[in-house]
C-alpha positions in Angstrom: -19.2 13.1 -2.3 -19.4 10.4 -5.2 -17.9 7.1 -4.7 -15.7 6.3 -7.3 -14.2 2.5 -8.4 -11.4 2.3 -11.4 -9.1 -0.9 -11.7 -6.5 -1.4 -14.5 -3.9 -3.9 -14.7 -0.6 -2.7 -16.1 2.9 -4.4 -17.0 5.3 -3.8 -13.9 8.2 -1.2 -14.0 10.3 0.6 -11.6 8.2 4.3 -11.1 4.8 3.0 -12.8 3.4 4.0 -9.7 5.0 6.7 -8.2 2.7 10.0 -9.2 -0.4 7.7 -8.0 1.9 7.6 -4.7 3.0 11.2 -4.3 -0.7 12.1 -5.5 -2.0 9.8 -2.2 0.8 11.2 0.0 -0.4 15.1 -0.5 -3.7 13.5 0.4 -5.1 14.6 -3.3 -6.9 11.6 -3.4 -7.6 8.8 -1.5 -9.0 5.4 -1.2 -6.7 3.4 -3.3 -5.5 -0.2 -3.5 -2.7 -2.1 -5.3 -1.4 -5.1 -5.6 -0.8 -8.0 -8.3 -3.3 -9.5 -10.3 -4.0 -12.1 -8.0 -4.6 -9.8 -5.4 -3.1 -11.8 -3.3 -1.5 -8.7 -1.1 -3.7 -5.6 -1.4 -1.4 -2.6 -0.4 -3.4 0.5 0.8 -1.0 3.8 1.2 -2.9 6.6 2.9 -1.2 10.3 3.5 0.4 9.0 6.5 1.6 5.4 5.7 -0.1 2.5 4.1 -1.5 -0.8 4.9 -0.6 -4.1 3.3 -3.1 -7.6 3.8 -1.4 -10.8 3.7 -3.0 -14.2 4.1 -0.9 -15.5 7.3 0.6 -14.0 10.0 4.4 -15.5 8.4 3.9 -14.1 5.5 3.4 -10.4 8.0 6.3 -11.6 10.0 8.3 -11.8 7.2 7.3 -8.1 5.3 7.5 -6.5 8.9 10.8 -8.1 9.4 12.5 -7.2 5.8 11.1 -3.5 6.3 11.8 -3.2 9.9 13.2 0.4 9.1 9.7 1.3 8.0 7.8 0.7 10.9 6.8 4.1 13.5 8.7 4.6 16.6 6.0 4.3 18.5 5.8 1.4 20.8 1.8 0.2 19.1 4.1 1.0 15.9 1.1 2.5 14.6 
């Protein structure tokens, strides 16, 4: 397996990224990380969900909160 590292920065539109996602959900490819250009919330989907860092647990509380909807029904809501 060959490791692979490509970054591009691109204006944002609604559905700039939505191949990249469907291409990550039918676990074509993998390891892949957005966010702005700041980085300042890395957001890692994965075939079955997706991960987003943020710097303080508010800023968590808040996303978790907002997208309550999102979350598994399991009670680790993992």
């Amino acid at each position: 397996m060959t490791n692979q590292l490509y970054a591009e920065t691109r204006p944002w539109r609604r559905g700039i990224v939505d191949t990249l996602l469907r291409a990550v959900a039918d676990d074509e490819i993998s390891g892949v990380i957005l966010g702005p250009p700041d980085l300042r919330w890395p957001y890692h989907p994965y075939d079955g969900g997706a991960d987003v860092i943020l710097s303080t647990r508010a800023e968590r509380d808040a996303l978790k909160e907002r997208h309550r909807a999102w979350l598994s029904r399991h009670s680790s809501e993992l």
